[in-house]
Structure formats: structure tokens, C-alpha cells
C-alpha positions in Angstrom: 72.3 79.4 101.7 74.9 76.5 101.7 78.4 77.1 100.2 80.1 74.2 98.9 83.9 74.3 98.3 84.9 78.3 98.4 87.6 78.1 95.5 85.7 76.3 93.1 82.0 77.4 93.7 80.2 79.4 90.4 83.9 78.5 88.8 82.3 78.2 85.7 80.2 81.6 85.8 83.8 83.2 84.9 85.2 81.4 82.5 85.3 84.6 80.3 87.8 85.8 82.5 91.4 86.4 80.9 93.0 83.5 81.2 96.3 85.1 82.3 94.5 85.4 85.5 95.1 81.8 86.1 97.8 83.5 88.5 94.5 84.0 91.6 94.5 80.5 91.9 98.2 80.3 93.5 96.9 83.0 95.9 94.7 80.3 97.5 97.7 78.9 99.7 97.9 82.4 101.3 94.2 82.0 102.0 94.4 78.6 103.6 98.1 79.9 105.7 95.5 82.1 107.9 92.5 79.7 107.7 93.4 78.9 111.5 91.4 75.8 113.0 93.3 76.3 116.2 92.3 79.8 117.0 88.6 79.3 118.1 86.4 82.5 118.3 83.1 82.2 117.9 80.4 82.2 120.2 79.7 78.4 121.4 75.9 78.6 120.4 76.9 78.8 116.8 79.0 75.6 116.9 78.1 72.1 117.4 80.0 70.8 120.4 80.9 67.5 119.1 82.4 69.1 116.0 85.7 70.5 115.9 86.2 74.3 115.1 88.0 75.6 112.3 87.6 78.2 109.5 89.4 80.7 111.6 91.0 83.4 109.3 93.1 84.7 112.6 96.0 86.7 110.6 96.1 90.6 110.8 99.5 91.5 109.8 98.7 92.2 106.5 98.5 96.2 105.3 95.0 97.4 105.7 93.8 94.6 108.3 94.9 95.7 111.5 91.5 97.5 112.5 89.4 94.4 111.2 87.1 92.6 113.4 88.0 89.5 112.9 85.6 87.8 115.1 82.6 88.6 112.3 85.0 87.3 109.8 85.9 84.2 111.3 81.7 84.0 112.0 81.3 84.5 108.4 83.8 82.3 106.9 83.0 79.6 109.7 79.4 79.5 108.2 80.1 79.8 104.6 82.5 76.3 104.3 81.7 74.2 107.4 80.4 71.8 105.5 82.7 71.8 102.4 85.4 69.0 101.7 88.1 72.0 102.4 86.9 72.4 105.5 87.1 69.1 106.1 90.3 68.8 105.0 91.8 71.8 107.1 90.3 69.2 109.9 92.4 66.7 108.9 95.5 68.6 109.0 94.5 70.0 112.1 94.5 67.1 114.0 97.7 66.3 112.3 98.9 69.4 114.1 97.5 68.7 117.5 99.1 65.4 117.1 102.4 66.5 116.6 102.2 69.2 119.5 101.1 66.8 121.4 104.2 65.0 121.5 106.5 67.5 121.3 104.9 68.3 124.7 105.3 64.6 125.7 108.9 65.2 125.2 109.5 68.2 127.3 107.6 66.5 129.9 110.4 64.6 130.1 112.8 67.4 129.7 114.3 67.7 134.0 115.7 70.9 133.9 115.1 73.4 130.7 117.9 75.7 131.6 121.2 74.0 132.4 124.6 75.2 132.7 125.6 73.1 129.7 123.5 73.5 127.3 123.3 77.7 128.0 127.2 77.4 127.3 127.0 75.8 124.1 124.2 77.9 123.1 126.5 81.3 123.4 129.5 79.4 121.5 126.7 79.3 118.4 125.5 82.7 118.8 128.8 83.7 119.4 129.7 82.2 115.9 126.5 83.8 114.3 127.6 87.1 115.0 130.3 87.3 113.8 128.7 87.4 110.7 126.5 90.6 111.6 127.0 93.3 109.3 125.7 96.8 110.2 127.4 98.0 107.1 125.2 97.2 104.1 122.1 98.9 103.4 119.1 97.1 102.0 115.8 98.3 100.5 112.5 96.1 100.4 110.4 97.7 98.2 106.8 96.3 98.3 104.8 98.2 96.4 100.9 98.9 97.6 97.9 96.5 96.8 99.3 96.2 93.5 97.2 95.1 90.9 94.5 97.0 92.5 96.3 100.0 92.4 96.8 99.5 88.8 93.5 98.8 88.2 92.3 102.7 89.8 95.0 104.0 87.9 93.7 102.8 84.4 90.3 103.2 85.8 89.6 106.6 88.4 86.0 106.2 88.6 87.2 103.2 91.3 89.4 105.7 93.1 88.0 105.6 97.1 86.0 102.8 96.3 86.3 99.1 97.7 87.5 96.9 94.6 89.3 93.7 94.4 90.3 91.6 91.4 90.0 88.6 90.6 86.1 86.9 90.5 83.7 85.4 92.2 86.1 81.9 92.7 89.3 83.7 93.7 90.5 87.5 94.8 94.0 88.5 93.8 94.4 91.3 95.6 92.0 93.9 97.4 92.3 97.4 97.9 92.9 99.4 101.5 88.7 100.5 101.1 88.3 96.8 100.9 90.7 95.5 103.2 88.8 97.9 106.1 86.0 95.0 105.5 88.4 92.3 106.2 88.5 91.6 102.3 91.9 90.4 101.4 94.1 88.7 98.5 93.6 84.7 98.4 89.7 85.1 99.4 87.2 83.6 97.2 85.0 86.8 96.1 81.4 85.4 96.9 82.9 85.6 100.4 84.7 89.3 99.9 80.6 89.8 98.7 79.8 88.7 102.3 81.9 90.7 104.2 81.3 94.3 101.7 78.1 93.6 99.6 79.5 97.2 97.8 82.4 95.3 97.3 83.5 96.3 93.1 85.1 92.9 91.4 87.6 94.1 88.6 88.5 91.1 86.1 92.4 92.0 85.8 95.0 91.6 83.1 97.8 90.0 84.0 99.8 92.0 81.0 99.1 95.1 82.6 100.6 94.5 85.5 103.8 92.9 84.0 104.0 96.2 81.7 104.0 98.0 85.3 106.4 95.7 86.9 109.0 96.1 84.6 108.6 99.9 85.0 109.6 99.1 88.6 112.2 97.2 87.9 114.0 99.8 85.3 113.8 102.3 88.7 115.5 99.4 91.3 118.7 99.1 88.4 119.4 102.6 88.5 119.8 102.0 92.5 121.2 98.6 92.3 122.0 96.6 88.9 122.0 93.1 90.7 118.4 94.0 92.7 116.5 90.7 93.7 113.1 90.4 92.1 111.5 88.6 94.9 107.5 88.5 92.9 105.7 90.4 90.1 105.7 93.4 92.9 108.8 93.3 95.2 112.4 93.4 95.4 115.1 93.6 97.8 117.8 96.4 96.6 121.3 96.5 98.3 121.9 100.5 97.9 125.1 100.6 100.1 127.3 101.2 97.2 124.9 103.8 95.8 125.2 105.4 98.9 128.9 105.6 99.0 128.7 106.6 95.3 126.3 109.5 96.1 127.3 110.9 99.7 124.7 114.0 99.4 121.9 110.8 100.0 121.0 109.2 103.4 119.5 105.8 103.4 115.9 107.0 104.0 116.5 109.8 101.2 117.4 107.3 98.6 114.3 105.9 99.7 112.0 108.6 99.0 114.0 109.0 95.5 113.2 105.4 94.9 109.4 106.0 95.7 109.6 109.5 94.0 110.7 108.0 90.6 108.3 104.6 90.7 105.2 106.8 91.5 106.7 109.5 88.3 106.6 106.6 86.2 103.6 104.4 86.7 101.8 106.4 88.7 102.1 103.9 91.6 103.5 103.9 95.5 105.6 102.0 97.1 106.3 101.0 101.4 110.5 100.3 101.2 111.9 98.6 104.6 115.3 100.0 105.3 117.8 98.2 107.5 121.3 96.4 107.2 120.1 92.8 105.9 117.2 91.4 103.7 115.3 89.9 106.1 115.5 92.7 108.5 114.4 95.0 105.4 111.6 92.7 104.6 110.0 93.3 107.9 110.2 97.0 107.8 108.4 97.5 104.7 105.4 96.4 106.3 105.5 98.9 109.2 104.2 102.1 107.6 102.4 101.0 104.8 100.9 102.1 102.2 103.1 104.7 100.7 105.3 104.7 103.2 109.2 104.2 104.9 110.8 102.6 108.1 114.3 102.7 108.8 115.7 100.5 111.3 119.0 101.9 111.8 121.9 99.7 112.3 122.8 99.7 115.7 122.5 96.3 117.3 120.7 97.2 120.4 118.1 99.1 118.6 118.1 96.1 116.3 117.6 93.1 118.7 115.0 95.2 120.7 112.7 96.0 117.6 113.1 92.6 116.6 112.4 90.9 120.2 109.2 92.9 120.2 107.6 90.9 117.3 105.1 88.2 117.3 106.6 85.0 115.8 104.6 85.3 113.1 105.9 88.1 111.7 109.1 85.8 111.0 109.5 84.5 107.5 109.7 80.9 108.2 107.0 80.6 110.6 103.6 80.0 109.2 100.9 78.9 111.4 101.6 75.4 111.5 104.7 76.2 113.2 102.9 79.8 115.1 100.8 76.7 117.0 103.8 74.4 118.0 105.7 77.6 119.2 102.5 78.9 121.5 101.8 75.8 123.2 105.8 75.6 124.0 104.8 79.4 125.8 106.5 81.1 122.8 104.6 83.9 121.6 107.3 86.5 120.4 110.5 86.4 119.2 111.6 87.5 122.9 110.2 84.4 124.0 112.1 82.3 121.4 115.6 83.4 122.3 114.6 83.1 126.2 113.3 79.6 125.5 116.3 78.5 123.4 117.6 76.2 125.9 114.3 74.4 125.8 114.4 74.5 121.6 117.9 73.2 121.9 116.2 69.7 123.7 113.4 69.2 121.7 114.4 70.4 118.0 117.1 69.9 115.4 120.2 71.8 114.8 119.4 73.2 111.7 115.6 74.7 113.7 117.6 76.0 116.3 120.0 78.1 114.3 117.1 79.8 112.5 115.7 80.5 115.8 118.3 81.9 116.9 119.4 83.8 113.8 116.1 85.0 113.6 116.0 86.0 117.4 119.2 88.4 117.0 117.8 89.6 113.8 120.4 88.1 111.6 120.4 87.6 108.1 121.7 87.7 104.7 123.5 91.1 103.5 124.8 89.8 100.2 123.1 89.4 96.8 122.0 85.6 96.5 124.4 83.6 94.0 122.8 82.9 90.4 122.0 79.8 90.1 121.1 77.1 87.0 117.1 76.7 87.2 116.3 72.7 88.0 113.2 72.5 86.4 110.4 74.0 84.4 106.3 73.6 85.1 103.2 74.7 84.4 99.8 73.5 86.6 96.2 74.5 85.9 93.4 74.8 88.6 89.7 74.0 86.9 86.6 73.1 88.6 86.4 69.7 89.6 86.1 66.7 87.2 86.1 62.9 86.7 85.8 63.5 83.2 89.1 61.1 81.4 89.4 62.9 78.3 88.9 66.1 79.8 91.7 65.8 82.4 94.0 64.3 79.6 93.8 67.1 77.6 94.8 69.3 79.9 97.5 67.4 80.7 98.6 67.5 76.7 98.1 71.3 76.6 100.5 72.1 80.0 102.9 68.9 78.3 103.5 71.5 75.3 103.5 74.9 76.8 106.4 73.1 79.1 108.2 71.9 75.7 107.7 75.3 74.5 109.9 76.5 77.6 112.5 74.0 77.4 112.9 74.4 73.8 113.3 78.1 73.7 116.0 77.9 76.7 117.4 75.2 75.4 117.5 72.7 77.9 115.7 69.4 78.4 115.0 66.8 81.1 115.3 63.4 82.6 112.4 63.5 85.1 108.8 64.1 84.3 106.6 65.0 87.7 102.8 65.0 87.7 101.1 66.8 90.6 97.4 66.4 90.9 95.0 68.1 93.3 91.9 66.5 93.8 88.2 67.8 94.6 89.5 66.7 98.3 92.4 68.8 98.1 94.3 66.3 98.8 97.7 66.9 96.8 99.4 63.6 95.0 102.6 63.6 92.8 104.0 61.3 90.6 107.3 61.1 89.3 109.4 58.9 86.4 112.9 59.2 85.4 114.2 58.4 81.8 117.5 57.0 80.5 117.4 60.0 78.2 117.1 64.2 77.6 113.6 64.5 76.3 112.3 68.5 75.7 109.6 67.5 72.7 105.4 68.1 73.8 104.5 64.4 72.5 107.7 62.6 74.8 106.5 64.5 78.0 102.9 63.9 77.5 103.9 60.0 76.9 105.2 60.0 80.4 102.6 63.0 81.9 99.4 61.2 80.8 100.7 57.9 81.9 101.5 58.8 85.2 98.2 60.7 85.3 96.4 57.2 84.5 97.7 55.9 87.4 95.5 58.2 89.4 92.6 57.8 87.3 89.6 57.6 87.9 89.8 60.2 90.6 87.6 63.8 90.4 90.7 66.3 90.6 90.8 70.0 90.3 94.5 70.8 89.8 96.6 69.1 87.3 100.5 70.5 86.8 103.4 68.8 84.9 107.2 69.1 85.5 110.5 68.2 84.0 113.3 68.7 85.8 117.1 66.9 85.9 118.0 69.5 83.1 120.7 69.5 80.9 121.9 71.8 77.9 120.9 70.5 74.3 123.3 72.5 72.6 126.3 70.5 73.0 128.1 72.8 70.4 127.5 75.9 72.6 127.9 75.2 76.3 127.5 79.0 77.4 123.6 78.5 76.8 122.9 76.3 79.8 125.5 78.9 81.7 123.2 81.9 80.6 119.8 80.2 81.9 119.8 81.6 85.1 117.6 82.8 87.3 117.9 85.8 90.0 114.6 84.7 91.3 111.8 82.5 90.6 109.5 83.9 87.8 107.5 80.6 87.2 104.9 79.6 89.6 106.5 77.1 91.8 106.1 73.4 92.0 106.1 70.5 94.1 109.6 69.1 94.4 109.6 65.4 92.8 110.4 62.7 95.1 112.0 59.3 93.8 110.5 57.5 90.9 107.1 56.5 91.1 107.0 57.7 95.0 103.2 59.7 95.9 103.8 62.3 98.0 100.6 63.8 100.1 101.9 66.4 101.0 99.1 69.2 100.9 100.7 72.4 99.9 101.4 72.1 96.3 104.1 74.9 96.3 101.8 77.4 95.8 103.4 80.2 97.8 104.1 83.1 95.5 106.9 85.4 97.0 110.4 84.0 97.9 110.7 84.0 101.8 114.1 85.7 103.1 113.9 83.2 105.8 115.3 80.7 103.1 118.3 82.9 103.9 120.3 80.1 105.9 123.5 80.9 108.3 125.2 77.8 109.4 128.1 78.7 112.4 131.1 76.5 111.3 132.3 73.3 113.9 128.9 72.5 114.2 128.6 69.2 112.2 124.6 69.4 111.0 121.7 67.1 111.8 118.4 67.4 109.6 115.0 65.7 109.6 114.8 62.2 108.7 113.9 62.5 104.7 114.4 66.3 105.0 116.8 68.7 103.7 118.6 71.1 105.9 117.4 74.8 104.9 116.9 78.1 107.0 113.9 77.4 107.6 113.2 74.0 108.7 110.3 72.1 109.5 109.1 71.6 112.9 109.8 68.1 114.3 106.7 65.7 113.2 106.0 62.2 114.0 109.6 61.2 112.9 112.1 61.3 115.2 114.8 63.6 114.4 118.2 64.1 116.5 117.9 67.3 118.4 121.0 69.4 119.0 121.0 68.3 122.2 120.7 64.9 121.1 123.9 65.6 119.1 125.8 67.1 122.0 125.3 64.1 124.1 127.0 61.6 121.6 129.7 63.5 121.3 130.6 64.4 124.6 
């Protein structure tokens, strides 16, 4: 049988699905982060030889995959979307890839001596700087709790107790349970292929109320431990219990734990994995070593620290996604020992701001304070359908997401200067649009004035994602000024969006924002008398990206000017 493109095929079988489920579709970018074209492994007879590989879903770090054989997967999905327009877009980018590590080796060709005297001494200056902001006196918490809307699902439902379910539909998976996952059946999979892999496979249609009902159970346990917890997504959080702790001296670390885990499971009947060690990102990566319904505690002595983190695959970095995974390995960096052996190397062929992470990272550095409040920018709201040419159909939705953004901006208050329109189309190619106004607009028929005409600018076009943004905001309430103060965010509870670029500009950038949970690795530590170099049209953030075809100033660049 030939598949056409996974997302979207049978799409329209499930439109009785609730539409509060429209959630699945941001799960696809997960999907297409371990959709590997690099990684070939499949036997040569079942590829043409003058066709390049790809469809290789290569990533088993995820709970419940480790014991997966991935080589029938990859066989599987290989077979199912070869000849879809995704998978000939994940060729595109792939050669994009190869492209760019091809010159990066290009430029260490060049490179005389990787390891000089120099370069090593500067290097220690920075990581001496970076540790001095190491602190092995907070305690953090990442609670994560366990296939989550599945588990909900058995809850409400005990007949599906032992049995491999996932939910979502045939189009898109949410989540899948640990029965499922033994199958290689995972969140972000489209479920005719989850079918594939477990034809007992059980699809649950979720509801996305009952799972925000649940979440804020959770998050009524994490206030009792910490009032200022960080709601990283619908399902985890990063606690700073240190002054719980000191408040409550008849606890250890991994006892509060348990509590924590104790009193989530008393009240929605649910479990948990927590991380525990002395920063967030640290914490982050523990939660994921004894899952499900389990702890890790790290510890906080530095030794123990730097050789638990030195043992990891890059990947298991936040901040390094595969794009990145593939630059790394053909530099010879395959763990995060090799990254901090290799740093003389990163210091000649990448920016500042890349090798700070990398070295942050290496020494298992990160943030141990609660991240500042901050105004939101913008409000959005995008809609995946199956694909269509279809004008009036595509303007309409356009109109509908126009007002449910009015909606938000009048009930906070706030309104905007710049209106955005991303498009995705049947290619999955990614498109925005972007128009700034003399004015604050907030009403549904101003934003769909400037929505639907920057949407007619990429008409006719057969497009399958459609989202619309204002951002620029300012307070409407000139008579009360604390509003805007009070609209706030601790984290990011809307699903993310593409960031506009100048007016009219069309960015192709592929991703579309779709990444659900906030990445610690956005955590950024900058050692001071360093002046900062970034990418060419790039901010500097933790976690940068990886030098393209642009050329950027690398830090040893930088050195050389100013000596």
C-alpha cells in the first residue's frame, strides 16, 4: 500500500475528534527532530542506490524506547513515506545539513594545530569565570510526570490498564503508553503508522480538558513545595525546594521527592519521574533516568557532577537537536566528554556565544534561580487542516484564528502593532509574513484586514497550516497601567509561534515553532570581559545555532583582532 504524506493522510476520517485535540498537531515537530536522514540503517537491497536515504527515526532516549529495535522501525517508516512530499522535504534539509558540515570541515582543514598553548589559556580564563557561578547550594526538582495523557486516559478508563493505547488518531499520536512504546510507538507519530508497528495498538480520542483539570491538580502540589515553581508544559515543572528544605530539616532532597510523588499520585491518581540536582538543567536530565514512577538524585558534589555529565551523549543536551547531533559527530564529538576535550577545536570554528554553551553544558552548569517574569510579546493562534487550494476556505480560517486572537488581546487588555501570518504549505515548506501599523489595533475585523491580506499575497498556494500573530503589545488601559504590569507570564502557556521578521520579509524557515516544552538550555551564562559575537542576523541565546553558510566570527576570530 502507498502512504502519502503521514500527518495529513485519512485527516478527514477524524474530524469528529474533539477539537481541543488540535494540540497533536504541534507534537509533529518532535516527530520530524528524530526523523534522521543521516543515520542510514537499512539493509541496501531495500533502497535504491541512486536515492538518498532518510526516514530514519534514530532517537531512543525517550522513556519506554530504550529496548526498541529501531532498525524495523526505521524499515517501516522508511517504506511508509519515501515517496511523500515530507520525505522529500526532510531531503532537502538534509542536504542543507551535509552542506554546512561540509564546510565546517573545510574550515578545520585549515585549522594547523587544534590544541595550542593560546587558545587552551584563554579557554580556562572562561571556564574559570563560569564557575564561579556554580552553585551546589540550591536544590531543584523536575517533575515530569509519566506518559501523561495516556495515563489519564487508564485512569478514567481501567479496562485499558496493561494494554498498548495511544491518543490522538489515525493523523497524529499525542502520546503513547509504556505497553506501546515497547513497539517503538511514541508521541508525534502519525497513528496509521503506530498501527504498523502494534496492529493491537488501542487509539483513545483524548480531551484536552481532562488533562488541564489534572494539570492543575499538579500544579496545587508543586506550590505547596515552591510558590514560584516553573510550569515548563501542560505536564512538567521545575521546583526549586532549597528553602523548603531548610524550612523542614526532618526532609532530605530525595524524601521531599517521594512526598512530592506521594501527594500527585493521592490526588489524581497519577506518577511522576522528579530529577534532583543543584540547577535546572542538571535536574531536567535526571528525571529521565529512572523513569516511569521514579527518582534520581545527582548529588552536588562537582566531581560526581562533571563525571555523570561527561558520560552523556550530546544529545541528551537541551540545545542539541539532531541538526546540531550531526555537525558535532563528524567534528569526532559524540559525548559531552568529547565536547569539552574538543573545545579548543570549537573555539576555531564556532562563535562565542556556541562555545560558552558548550562549555557550560560540558561542566554541567546552569541556571539555579527562578527565571524573571516577563511582559508576554505577542499572542497567536495557528490551525493545521488537510491540505487545500481552496480561497474561501483558507480565508475563513484565517477570520476564525483573527478573532479568537482579538478575543485574547481584548480580555488581557493589550493590543498590537504587528500582525504576522505563518503559512505551512502541503510541501511543508514554512512561509511568514509580517506588517507593521502606525497604530494599537486588538479588534477581530482590524487584524483580519491585515491577516487575510498578507495571506493573499501567498495565494494561490495548497497550504496546510495557517496561524496569525500580533505582537509589539502595548496596554489599552491607559487609565490603569498596572494591567499590562500584571500580564505576565512564568512560562509559555500558548503554543508557540514563529518570531516575525521585518515588515513584509518571508522567512523559510521550516520549523514553525512548534516545540512544546521550554528547553533549560535557553538558560544562558555569559562570563563578563568577554565582549560577545553572534551569528550574522542571529540573536545571541544559550543555545545558539550552529555556524551555516554565513560566515560568523568565531571566538578565535575575536581573539585575533584584539590581540
Amino acid at each position: 500500500k502507498t502512504f502519502n504524506l503521514p500527518i495529513t493522510a485519512n485527516l478527514s476520517q477524524n474530524r469528529k475528534m474533539d477539537d481541543d485535540l488540535e494540540f497533536i498537531k504541534d507534537h509533529f515537530e518532535e516527530f520530524i527532530h528524530d526523523f534522521d536522514l543521516s543515520k542510514p540503517d537499512l539493509p541496501s537491497s531495500s533502497v535504491s542506490e541512486n536515492k538518498p536515504l532518510g526516514g530514519q527515526f534514530s532517537s531512543n532516549d525517550k522513556a519506554g524506547l530504550q529496548e526498541v529495535d529501531f532498525r524495523q522501525v526505521n524499515n517501516l517508516i522508511h517504506e511508509m513515506s519515501k515517496n511523500s512530499r515530507f520525505y522529500q522535504n526532510e531531503e532537502k534539509k538534509n542536504l542543507k545539513t551535509q552542506k554546512r558540515i561540509q564546510q565546517i570541515l573545510k574550515q578545520k582543514e585549515l585549522i594547523i594545530s587544534e590544541e595550542d598553548p593560546v587558545t587552551l589559556e584563554k579557554l580556562e580564563k572562561i571556564e574559570a569565570e563560569l564557575e564561579v557561578q556554580r552553585d551546589l547550594v540550591s536544590t531543584w526538582c523536575h517533575v515530569d510526570m509519566d506518559a501523561f495523557y495516556a495515563a489519564v486516559e487508564v485512569r478514567d478508563n481501567p479496562s485499558l490498564k496493561g494494554k498498548p493505547i495511544a491518543v490522538g488518531g489515525n493523523s497524529m499520536l499525542a502520546t503513547s503508553s509504556y505497553e506501546a512504546r515497547k513497539f517503538g510507538v511514541r508521541s508525534a507519530m502519525p497513528g496509521f503508522i503506530g498501527k504498523q508497528l502494534c496492529p493491537d495498538l488501542i487509539i483513545v480520542p483524548g480531551s484536552y480538558e481532562k488533562y488541564k483539570i489534572a494539570s492543575k491538580q499538579t500544579h496545587e502540589v508543586f506550590e505547596l513545595f515552591d510558590p514560584n515553581f516553573e510550569p515548563l508544559s501542560i505536564d512538567e515543572a521545575s521546583l526549586n525546594i532549597t528553602k523548603y528544605i531548610v524550612e523542614h530539616p526532618e526532609y532530605s532532597s530525595t524524601q521531599v521527592a517521594k512526598l512530592i510523588q506521594r501527594k500527585i499520585f493521592d490526588i489524581t491518581k497519577l506518577t511522576c519521574s522528579i530529577g534532583i540536582a543543584p540547577n535546572k538543567r542538571l535536574a531536567k536530565i535526571c528525571a529521565n533516568v529512572n523513569k516511569p514512577n521514579g527518582h534520581f538524585n545527582l548529588g552536588k558534589r562537582r566531581d560526581e557532577i562533571i563525571e555523570f555529565v561527561q558520560g552523556l551523549p550530546i544529545r541528551k543536551l537541551s540545545g542539541i537537536g539532531k541538526v546540531r547531533e550531526q555537525v558535532l559527530n563528524a567534528l569526532g564529538i559524540a559525548t559531552v566528554k568529547d565536547l569539552y576535550l574538543k573545545k579548543c577545536l570549537l573555539a576555531k570554528l564556532f562563535a562565542e556565544a556556541e562555545v560558552i554553551f558548550f562549555l557550560s553544558a560540558a561542566l554541567g552548569l546552569g541556571s539555579s534561580q527562578h527565571s524573571e517574569k516577563h511582559l508576554r510579546k505577542s499572542l497567536s493562534h495557528q490551525k493545521t487542516f488537510a491540505p487545500t487550494s481552496d480561497k474561501d476556505a483558507l480565508m475563513k480560517i484565517c477570520h476564525v484564528l483573527s478573532v479568537k486572537v482579538a478575543d485574547d488581546l481584548q480580555r488581557h487588555q493589550v493590543g498590537g502593532s504587528t500582525i504576522t501570518i505563518a503559512v505551512k504549505k502541503s510541501t511543508f515548506e514554512v512561509r511568514t509574513r509580517a506588517h507593521s501599523v502606525k497604530k494599537i489595533i486588538s479588534s477581530a475585523e482590524e487584524i483580519y484586514t491585515h491577516a487575510s491580506s498578507l495571506l493573499s499575497e501567498e495565494l494561490p498556494s495548497e497550504l496546510r497550516l495557517i496561524g496569525v500573530r500580533v505582537s509589539s503589545l502595548m496596554s489599552t488601559n491607559d487609565l490603569n497601567k498596572t494591567c499590562f504590569a500584571n500580564f505576565v507570564q512564568r512560562s509559555p502557556q500558548s503554543l508557540p509561534f514563529i518570531s516575525p521578521e521585518k515588515s513584509e520579509k518571508i522567512d523559510s524557515n521550516p520549523l514553525l515553532g512548534l516545540t512544546h516544552k521550554r528547553s533549560s538550555s535557553a538558560e544562558k551564562t555569559s562570563p563578563t570581559k568577554i565582549p560577545r559575537t553572534v551569528h550574522k542576523n542571529k540573536k545571541a541565546t544559550g543555545s545558539p545555532s550552529m555556524s551555516g553558510d554565513k560566515k560568523v566570527t568565531t571566538l578565535h576570530d575575536l581573539w585575533a583582532k584584539q590581540s
